[in-house]
PyMOL CGO cylinders between C-alpha atoms (Angstrom):
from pymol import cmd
from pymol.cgo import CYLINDER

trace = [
    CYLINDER, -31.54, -26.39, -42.76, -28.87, -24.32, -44.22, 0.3, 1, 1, 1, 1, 1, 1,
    CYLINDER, -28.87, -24.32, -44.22, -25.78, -23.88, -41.83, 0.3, 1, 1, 1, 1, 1, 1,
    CYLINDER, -25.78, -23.88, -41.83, -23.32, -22.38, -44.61, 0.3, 1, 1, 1, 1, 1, 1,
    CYLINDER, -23.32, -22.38, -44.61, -25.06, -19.40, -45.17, 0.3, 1, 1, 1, 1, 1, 1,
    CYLINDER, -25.06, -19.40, -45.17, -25.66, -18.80, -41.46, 0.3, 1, 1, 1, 1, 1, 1,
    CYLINDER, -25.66, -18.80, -41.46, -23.52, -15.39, -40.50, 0.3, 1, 1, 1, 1, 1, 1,
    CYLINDER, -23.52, -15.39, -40.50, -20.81, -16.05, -37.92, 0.3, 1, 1, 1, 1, 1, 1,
    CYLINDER, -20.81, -16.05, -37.92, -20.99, -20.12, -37.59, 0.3, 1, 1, 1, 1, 1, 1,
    CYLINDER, -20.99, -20.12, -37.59, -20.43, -22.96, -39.91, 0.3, 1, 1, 1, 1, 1, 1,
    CYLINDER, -20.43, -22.96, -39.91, -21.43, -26.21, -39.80, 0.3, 1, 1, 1, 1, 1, 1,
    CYLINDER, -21.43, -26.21, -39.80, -19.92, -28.49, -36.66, 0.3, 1, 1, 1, 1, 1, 1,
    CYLINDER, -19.92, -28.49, -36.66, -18.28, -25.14, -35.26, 0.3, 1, 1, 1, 1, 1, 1,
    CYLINDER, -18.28, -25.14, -35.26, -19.05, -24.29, -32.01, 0.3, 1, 1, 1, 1, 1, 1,
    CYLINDER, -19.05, -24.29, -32.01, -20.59, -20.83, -33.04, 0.3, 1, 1, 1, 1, 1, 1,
    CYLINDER, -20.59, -20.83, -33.04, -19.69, -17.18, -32.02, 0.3, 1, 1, 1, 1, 1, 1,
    CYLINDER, -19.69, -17.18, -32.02, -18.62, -16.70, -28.29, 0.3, 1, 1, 1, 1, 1, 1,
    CYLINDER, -18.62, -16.70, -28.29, -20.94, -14.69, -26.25, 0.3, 1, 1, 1, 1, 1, 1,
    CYLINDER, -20.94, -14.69, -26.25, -20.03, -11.13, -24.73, 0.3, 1, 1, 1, 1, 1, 1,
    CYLINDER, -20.03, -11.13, -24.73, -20.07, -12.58, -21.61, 0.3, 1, 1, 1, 1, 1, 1,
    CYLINDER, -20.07, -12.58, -21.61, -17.43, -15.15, -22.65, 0.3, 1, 1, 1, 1, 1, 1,
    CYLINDER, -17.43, -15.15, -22.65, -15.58, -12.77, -24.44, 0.3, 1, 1, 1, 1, 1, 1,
    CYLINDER, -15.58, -12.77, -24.44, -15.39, -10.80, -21.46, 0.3, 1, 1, 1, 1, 1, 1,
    CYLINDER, -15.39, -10.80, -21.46, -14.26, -13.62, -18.87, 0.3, 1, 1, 1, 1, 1, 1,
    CYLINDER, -14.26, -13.62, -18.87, -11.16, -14.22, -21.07, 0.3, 1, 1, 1, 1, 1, 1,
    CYLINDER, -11.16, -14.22, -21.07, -10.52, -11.07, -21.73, 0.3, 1, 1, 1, 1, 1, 1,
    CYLINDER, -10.52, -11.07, -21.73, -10.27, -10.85, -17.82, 0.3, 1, 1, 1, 1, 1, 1,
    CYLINDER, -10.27, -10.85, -17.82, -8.08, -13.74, -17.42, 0.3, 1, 1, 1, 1, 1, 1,
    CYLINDER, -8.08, -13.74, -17.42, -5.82, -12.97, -19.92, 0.3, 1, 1, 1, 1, 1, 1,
    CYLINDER, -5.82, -12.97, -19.92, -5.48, -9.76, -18.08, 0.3, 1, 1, 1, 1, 1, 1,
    CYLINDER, -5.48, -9.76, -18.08, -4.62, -11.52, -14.75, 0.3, 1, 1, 1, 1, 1, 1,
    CYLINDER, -4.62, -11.52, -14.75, -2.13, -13.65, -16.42, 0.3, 1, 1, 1, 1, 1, 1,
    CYLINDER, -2.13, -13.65, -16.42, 0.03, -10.80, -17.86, 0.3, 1, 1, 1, 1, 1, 1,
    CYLINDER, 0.03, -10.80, -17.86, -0.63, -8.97, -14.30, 0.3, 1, 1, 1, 1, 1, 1,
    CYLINDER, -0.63, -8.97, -14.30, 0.78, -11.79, -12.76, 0.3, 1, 1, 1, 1, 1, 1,
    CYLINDER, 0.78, -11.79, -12.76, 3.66, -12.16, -14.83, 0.3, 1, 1, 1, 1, 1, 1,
    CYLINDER, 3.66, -12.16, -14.83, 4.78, -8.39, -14.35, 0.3, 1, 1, 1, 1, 1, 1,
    CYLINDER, 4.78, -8.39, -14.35, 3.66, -7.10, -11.09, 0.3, 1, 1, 1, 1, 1, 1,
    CYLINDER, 3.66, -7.10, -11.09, 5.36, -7.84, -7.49, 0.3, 1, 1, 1, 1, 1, 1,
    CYLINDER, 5.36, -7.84, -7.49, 2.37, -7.38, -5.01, 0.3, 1, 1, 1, 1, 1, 1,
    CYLINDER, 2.37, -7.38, -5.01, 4.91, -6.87, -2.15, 0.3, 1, 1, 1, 1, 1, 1,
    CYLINDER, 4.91, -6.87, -2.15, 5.73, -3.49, -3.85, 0.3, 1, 1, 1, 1, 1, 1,
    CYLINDER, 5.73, -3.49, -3.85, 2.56, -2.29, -4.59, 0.3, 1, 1, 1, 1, 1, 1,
    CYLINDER, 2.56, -2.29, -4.59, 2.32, 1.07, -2.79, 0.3, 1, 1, 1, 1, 1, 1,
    CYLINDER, 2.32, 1.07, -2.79, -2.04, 1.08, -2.58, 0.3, 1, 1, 1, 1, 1, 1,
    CYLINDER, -2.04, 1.08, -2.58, -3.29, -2.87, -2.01, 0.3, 1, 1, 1, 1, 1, 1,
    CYLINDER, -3.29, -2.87, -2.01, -4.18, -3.59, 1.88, 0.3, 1, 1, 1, 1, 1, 1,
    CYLINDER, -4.18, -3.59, 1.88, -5.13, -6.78, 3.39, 0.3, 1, 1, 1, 1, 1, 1,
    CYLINDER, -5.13, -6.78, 3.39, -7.97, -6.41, 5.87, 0.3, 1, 1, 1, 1, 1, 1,
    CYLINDER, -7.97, -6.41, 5.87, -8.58, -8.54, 8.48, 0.3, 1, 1, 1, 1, 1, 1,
    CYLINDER, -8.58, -8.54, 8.48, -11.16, -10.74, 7.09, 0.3, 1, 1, 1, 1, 1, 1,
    CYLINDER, -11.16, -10.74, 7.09, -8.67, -12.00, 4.42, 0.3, 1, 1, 1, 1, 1, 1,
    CYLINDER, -8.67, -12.00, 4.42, -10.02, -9.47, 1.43, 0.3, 1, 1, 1, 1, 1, 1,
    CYLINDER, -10.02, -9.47, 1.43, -8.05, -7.21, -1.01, 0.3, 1, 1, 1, 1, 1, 1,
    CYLINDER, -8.05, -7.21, -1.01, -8.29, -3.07, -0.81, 0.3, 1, 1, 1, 1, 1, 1,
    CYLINDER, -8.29, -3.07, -0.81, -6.98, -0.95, -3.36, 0.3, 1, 1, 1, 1, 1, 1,
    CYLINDER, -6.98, -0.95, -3.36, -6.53, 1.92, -1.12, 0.3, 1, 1, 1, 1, 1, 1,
    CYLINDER, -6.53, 1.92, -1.12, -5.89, 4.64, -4.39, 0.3, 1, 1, 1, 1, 1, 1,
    CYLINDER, -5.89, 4.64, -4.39, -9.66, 3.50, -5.76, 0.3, 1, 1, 1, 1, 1, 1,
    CYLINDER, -9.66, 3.50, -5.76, -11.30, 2.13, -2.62, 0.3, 1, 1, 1, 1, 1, 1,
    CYLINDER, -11.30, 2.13, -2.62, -13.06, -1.28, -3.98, 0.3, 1, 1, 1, 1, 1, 1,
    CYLINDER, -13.06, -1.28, -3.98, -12.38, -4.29, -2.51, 0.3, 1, 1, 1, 1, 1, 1,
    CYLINDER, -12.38, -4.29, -2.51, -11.55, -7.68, -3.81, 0.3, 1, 1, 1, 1, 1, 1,
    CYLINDER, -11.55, -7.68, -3.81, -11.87, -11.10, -2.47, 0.3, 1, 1, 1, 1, 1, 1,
    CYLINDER, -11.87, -11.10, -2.47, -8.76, -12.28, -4.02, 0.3, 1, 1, 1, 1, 1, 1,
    CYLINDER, -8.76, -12.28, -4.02, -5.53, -11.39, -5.66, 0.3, 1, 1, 1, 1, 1, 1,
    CYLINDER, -5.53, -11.39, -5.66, -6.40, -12.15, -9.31, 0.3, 1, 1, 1, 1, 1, 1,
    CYLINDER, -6.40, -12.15, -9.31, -9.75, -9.92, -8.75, 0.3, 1, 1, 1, 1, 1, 1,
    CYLINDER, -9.75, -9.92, -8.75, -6.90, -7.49, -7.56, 0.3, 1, 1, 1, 1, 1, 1,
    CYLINDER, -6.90, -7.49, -7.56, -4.60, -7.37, -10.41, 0.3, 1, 1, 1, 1, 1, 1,
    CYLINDER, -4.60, -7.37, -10.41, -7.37, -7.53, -12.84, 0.3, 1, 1, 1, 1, 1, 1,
    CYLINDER, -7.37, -7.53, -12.84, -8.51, -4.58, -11.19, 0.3, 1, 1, 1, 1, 1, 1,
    CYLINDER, -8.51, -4.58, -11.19, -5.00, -2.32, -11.69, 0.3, 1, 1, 1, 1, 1, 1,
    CYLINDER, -5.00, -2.32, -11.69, -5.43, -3.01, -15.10, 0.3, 1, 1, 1, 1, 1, 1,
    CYLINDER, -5.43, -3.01, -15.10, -8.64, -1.66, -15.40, 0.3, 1, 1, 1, 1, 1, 1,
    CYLINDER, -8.64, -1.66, -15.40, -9.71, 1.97, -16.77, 0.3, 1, 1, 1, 1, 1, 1,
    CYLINDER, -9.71, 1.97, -16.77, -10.84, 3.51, -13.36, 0.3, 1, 1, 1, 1, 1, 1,
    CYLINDER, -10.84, 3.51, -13.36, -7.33, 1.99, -11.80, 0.3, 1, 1, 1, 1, 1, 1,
    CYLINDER, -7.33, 1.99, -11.80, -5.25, 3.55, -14.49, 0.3, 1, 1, 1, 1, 1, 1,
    CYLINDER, -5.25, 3.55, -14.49, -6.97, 6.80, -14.63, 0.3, 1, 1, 1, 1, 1, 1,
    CYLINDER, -6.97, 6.80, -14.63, -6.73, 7.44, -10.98, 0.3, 1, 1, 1, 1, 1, 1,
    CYLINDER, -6.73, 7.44, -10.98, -2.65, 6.19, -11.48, 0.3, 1, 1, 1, 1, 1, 1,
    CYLINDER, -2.65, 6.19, -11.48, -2.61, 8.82, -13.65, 0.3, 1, 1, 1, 1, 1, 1,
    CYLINDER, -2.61, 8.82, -13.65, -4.65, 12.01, -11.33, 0.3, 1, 1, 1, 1, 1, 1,
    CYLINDER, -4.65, 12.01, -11.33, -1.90, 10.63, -8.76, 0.3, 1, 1, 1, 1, 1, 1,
    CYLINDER, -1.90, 10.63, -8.76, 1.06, 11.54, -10.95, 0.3, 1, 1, 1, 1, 1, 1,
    CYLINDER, 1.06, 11.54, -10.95, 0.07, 14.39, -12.25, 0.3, 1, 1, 1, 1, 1, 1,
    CYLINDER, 0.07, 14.39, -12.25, -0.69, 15.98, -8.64, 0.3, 1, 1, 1, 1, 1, 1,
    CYLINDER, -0.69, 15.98, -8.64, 2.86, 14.35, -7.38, 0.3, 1, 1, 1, 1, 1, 1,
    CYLINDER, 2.86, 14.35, -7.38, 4.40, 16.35, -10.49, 0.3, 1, 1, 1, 1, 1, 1,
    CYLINDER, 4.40, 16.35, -10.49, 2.44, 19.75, -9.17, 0.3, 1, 1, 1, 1, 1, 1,
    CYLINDER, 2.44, 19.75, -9.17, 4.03, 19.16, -6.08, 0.3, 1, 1, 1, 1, 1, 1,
    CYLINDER, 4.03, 19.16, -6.08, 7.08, 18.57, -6.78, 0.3, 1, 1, 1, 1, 1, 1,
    CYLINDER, 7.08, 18.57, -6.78, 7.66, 21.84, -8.83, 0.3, 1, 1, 1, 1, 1, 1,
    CYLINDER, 7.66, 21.84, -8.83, 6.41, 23.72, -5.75, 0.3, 1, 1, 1, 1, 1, 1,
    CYLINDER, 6.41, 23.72, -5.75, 8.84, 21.95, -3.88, 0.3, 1, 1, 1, 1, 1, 1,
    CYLINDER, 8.84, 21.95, -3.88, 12.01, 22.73, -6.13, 0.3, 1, 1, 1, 1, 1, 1,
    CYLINDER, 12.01, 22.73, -6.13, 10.76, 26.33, -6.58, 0.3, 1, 1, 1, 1, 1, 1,
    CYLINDER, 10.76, 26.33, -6.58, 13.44, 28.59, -5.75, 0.3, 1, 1, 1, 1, 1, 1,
    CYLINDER, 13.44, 28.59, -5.75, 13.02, 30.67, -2.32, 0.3, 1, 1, 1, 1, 1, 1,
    CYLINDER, 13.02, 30.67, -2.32, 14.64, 33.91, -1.11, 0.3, 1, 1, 1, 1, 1, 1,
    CYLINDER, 14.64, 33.91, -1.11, 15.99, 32.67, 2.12, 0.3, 1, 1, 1, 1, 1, 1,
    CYLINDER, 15.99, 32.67, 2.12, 19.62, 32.78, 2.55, 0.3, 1, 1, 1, 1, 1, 1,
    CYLINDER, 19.62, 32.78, 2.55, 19.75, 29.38, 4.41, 0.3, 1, 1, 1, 1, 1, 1,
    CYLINDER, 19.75, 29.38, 4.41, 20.69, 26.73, 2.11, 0.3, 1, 1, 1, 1, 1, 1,
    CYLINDER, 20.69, 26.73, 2.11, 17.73, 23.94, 2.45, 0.3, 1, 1, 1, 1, 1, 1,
    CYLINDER, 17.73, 23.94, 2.45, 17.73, 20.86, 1.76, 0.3, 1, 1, 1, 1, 1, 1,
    CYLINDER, 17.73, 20.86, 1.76, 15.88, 20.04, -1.29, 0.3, 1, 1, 1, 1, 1, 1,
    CYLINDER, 15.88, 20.04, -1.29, 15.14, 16.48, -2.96, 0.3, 1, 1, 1, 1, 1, 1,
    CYLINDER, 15.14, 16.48, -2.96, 12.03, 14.76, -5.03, 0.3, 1, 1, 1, 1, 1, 1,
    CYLINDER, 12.03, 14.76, -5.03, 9.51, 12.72, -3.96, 0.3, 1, 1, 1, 1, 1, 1,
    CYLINDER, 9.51, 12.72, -3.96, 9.15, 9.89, -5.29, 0.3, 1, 1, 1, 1, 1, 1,
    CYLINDER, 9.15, 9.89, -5.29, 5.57, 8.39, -4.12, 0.3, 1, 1, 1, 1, 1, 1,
    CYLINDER, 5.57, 8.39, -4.12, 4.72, 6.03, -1.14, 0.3, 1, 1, 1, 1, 1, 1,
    CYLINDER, 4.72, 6.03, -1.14, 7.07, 2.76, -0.59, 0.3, 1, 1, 1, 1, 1, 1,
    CYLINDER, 7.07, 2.76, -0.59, 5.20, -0.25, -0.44, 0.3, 1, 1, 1, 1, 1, 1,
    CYLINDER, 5.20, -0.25, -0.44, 4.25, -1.89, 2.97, 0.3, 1, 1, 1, 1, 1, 1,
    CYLINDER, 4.25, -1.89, 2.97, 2.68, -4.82, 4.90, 0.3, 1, 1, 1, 1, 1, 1,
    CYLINDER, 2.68, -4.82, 4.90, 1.12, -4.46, 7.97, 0.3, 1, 1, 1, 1, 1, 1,
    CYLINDER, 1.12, -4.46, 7.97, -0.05, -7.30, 10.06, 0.3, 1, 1, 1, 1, 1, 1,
    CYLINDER, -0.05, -7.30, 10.06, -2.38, -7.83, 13.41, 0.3, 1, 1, 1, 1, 1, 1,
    CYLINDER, -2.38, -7.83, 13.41, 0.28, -9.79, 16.45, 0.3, 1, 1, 1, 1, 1, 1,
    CYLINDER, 0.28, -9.79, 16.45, -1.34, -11.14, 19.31, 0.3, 1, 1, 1, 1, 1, 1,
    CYLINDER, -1.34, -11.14, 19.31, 0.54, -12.91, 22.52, 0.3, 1, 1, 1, 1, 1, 1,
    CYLINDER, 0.54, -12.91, 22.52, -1.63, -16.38, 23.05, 0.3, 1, 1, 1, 1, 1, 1,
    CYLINDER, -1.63, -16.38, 23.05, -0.07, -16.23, 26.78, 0.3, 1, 1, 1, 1, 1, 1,
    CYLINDER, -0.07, -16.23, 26.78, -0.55, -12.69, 27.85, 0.3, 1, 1, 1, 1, 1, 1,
    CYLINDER, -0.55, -12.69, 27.85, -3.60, -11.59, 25.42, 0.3, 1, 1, 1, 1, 1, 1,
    CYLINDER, -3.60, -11.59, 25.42, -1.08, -8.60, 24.67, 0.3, 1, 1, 1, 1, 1, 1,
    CYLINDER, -1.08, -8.60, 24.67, -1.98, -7.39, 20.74, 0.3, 1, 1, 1, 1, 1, 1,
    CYLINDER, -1.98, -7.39, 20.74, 0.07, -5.43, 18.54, 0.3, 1, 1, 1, 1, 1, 1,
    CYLINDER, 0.07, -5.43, 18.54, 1.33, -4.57, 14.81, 0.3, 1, 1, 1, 1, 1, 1,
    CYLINDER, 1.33, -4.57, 14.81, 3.93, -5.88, 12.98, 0.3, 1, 1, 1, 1, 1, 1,
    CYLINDER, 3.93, -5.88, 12.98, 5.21, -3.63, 9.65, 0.3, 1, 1, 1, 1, 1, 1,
    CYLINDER, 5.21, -3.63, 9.65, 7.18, -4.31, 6.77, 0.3, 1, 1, 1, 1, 1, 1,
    CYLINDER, 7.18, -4.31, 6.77, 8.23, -1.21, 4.61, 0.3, 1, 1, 1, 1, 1, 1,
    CYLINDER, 8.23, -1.21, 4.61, 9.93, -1.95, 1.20, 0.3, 1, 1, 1, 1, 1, 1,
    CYLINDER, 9.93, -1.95, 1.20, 12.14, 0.97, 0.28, 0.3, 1, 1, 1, 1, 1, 1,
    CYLINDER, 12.14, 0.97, 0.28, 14.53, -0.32, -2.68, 0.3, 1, 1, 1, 1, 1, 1,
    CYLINDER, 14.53, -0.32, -2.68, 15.23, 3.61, -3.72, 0.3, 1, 1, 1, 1, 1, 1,
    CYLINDER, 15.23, 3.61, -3.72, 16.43, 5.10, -0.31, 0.3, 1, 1, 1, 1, 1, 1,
    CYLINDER, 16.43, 5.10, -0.31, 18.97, 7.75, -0.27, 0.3, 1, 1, 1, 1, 1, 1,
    CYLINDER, 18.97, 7.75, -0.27, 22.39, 6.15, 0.01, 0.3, 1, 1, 1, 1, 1, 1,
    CYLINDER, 22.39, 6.15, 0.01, 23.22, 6.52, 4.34, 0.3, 1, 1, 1, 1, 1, 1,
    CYLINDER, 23.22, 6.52, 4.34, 19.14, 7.42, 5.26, 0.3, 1, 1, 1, 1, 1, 1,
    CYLINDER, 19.14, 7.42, 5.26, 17.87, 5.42, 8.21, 0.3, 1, 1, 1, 1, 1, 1,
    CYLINDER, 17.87, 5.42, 8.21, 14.56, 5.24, 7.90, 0.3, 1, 1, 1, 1, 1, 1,
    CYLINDER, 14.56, 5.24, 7.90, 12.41, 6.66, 10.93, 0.3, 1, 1, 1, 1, 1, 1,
    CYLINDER, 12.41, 6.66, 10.93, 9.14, 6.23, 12.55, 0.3, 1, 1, 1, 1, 1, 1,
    CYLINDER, 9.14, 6.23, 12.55, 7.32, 8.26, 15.37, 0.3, 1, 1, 1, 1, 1, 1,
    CYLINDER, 7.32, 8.26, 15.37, 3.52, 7.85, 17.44, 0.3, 1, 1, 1, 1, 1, 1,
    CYLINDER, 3.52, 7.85, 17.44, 1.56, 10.93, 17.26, 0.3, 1, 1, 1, 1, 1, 1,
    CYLINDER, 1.56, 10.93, 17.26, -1.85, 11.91, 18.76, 0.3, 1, 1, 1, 1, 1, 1,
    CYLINDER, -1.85, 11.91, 18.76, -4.80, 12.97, 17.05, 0.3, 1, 1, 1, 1, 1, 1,
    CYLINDER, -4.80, 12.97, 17.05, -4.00, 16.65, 17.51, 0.3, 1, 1, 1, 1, 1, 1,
    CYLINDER, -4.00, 16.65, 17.51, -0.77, 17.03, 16.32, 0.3, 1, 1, 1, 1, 1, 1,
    CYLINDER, -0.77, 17.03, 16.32, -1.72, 16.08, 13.05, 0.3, 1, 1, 1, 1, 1, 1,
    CYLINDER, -1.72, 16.08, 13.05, -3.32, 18.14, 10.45, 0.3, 1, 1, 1, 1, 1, 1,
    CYLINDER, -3.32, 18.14, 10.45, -4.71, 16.11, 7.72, 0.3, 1, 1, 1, 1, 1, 1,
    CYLINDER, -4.71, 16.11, 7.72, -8.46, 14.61, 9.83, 0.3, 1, 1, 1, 1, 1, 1,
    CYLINDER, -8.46, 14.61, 9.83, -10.29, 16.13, 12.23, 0.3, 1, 1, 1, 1, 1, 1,
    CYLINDER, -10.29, 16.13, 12.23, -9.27, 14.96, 15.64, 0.3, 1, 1, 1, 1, 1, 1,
    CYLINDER, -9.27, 14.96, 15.64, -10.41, 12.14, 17.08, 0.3, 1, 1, 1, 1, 1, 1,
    CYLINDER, -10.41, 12.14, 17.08, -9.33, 10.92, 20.67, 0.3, 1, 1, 1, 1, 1, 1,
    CYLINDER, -9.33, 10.92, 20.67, -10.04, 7.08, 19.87, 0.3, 1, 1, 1, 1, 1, 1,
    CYLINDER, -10.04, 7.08, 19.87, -6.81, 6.97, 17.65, 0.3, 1, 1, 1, 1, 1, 1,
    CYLINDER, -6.81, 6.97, 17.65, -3.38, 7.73, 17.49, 0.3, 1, 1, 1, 1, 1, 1,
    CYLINDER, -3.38, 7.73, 17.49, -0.96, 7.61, 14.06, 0.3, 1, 1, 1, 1, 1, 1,
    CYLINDER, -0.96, 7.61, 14.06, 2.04, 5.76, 13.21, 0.3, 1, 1, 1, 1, 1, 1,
    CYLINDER, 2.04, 5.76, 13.21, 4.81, 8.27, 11.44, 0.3, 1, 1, 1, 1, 1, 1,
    CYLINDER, 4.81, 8.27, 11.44, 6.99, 6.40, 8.67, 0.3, 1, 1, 1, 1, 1, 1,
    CYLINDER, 6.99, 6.40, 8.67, 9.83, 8.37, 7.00, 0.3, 1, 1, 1, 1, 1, 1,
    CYLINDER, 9.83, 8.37, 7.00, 12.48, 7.81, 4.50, 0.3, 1, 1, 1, 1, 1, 1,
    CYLINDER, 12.48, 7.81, 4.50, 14.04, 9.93, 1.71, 0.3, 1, 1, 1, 1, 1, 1,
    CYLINDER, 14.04, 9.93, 1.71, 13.42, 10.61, -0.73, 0.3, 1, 1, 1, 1, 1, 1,
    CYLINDER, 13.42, 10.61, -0.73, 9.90, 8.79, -0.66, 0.3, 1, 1, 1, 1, 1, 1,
    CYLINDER, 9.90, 8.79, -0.66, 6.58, 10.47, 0.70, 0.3, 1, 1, 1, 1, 1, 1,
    CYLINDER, 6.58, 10.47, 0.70, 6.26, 10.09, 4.57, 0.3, 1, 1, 1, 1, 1, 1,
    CYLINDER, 6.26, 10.09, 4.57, 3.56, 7.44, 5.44, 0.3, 1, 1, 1, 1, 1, 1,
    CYLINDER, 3.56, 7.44, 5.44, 0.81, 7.28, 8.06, 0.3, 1, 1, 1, 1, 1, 1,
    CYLINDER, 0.81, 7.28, 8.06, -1.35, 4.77, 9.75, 0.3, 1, 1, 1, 1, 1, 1,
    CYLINDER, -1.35, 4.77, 9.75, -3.91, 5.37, 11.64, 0.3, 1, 1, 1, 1, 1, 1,
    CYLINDER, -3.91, 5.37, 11.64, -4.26, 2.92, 14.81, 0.3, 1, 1, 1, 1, 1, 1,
    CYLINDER, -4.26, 2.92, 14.81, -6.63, 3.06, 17.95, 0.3, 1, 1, 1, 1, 1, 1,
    CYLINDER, -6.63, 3.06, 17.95, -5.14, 5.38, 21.21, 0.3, 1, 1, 1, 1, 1, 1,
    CYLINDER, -5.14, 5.38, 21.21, -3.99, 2.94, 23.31, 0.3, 1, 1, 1, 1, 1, 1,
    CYLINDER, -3.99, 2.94, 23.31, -0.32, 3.37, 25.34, 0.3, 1, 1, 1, 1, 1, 1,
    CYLINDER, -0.32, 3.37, 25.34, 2.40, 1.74, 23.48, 0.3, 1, 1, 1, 1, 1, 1,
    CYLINDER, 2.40, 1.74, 23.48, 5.08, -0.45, 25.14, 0.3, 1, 1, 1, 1, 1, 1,
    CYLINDER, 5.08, -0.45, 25.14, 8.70, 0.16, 24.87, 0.3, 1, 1, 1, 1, 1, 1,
    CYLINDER, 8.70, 0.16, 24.87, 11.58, -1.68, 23.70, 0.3, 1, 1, 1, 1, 1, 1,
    CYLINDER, 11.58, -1.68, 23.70, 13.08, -2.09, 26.98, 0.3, 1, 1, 1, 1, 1, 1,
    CYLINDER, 13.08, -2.09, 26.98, 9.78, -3.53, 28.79, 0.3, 1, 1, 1, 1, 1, 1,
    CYLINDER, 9.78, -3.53, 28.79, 10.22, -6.74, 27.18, 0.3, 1, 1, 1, 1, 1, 1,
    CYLINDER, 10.22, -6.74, 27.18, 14.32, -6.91, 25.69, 0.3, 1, 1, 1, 1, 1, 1,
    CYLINDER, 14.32, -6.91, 25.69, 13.14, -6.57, 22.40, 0.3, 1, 1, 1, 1, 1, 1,
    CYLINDER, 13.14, -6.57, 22.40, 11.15, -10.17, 22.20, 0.3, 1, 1, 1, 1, 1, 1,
    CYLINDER, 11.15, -10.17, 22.20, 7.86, -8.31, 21.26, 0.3, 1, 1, 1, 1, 1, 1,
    CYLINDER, 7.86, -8.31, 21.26, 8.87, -4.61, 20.99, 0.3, 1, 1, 1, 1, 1, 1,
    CYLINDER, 8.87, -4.61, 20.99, 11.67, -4.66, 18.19, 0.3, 1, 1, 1, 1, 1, 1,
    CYLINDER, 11.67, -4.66, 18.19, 12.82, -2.52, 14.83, 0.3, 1, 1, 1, 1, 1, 1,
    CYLINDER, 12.82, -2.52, 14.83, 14.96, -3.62, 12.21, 0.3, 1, 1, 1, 1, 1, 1,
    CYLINDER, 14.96, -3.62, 12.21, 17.06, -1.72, 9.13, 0.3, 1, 1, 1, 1, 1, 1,
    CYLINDER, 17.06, -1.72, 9.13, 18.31, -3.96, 6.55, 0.3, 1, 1, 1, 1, 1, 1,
    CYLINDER, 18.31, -3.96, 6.55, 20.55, -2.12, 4.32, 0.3, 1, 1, 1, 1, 1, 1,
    CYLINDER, 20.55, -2.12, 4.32, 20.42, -5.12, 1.96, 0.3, 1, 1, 1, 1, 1, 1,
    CYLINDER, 20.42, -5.12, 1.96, 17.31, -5.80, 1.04, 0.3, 1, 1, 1, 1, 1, 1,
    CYLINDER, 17.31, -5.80, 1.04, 16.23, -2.56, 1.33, 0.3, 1, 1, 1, 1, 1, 1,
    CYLINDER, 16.23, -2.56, 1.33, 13.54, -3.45, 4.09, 0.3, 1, 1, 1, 1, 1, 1,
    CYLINDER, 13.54, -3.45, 4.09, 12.53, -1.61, 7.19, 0.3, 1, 1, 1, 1, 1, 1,
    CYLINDER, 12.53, -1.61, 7.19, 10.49, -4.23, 9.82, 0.3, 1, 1, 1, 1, 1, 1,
    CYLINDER, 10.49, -4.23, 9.82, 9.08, -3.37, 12.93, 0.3, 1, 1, 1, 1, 1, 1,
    CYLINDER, 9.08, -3.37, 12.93, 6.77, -4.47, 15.50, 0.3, 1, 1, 1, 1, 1, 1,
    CYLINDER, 6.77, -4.47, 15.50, 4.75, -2.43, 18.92, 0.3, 1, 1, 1, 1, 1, 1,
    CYLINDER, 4.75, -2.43, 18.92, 2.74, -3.86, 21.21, 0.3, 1, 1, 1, 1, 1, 1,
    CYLINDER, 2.74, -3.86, 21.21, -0.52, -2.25, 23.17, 0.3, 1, 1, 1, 1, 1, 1,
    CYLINDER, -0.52, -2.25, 23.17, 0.09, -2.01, 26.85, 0.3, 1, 1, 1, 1, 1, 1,
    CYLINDER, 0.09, -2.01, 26.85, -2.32, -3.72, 28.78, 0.3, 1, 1, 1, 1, 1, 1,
    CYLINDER, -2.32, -3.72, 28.78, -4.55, -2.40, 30.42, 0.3, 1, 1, 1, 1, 1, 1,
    CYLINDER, -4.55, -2.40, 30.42, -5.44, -3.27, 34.30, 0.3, 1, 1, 1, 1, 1, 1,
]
cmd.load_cgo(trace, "trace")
């Protein structure tokens, strides 16, 4: 048989590599670089859930790791839907800065998207108490901004129809976009029920990180 003339292979080579192949590597090279240039603690959309898996909370997939992740920003629908996102935050933006005919001097800055954040399930093994614990990176704060958080019920906000099963979380910080979570209605404890141990908040002017934690009252 004649394997010189044969298009694509020669004789003892290994042949042409599939699509298939070509596609796995193309993948993998793609989680490499992602790897090598993205810091997952500061990415604004990804969301562990609690079975362990990866959201992408701009395109709504889900991943079962972080390579599927990052091989996933890098993809078309992930970069066009970057790209929707910062076009409509440049809309906004000019119809925030637009002038106005009030007399009052405002106070007028950009936005500058949503910080990245880490929230994570607590649970008191003694008491059966459960809570949140968040993490809020915010390496671009106004110089002398505290950053601020708040509980509001279902019907103060505007953005879902109300629902008296949940309650939201209120994040704020200049100049970035104020952030919301949406957690079940349940009373919250304070600070002072427990001297902090459980119930605490913490501003690091350092590092740039706002950490917090709340517990859910029990209920008797």
């Amino acid at each position: 048989m004649d394997y010189q003339n044969r298009v694509g292979s020669k004789f003892g080579g290994g042949g042409v590599a599939g699509a298939s192949e070509t596609n796995v590597d193309r993948r993998e090279r793609l989680r490499k670089l992602a790897l090598e240039t993205i810091d997952l603690a500061k990415d604004p959309y990804i969301l562990r859930n609690h079975l362990g898996s990866l959201e992408c909370r701009l395109c709504l997939t889900l991943h079962t790791n972080e390579g599927s992740y990052l091989a996933h920003t890098q993809g078309k629908k992930h970069q066009t839907n970057l790209a929707r996102r910062a076009a409509r935050d440049a809309k906004d933006t000019q119809l925030m800065i637009a002038p106005t005919q009030s007399n009052i001097q405002r106070k007028v800055f950009l936005k500058i998207g949503r910080p990245g954040y880490r929230v994570t399930k607590v649970r008191d093994m003694d008491t059966g108490k459960e809570g949140m614990m968040v993490q809020v990176h915010l390496p671009q704060i106004k110089a002398g901004v505290v950053p601020r958080r708040r509980f509001m019920s279902a019907w103060e906000q505007k953005r879902e129809p109300p629902n008296k099963a949940y309650q939201y979380l209120i994040v704020a910080a200049e100049p970035y976009e104020t952030i919301a979570f949406r957690i079940p209605a349940r009373e919250i404890e304070d600070e002072a029920d427990d001297a902090g141990y459980w119930n605490w908040s913490h501003w690091d002017p350092d590092t740039k990180q706002y950490s917090f934690q709340f517990m859910f009252r029990l209920a008797f």
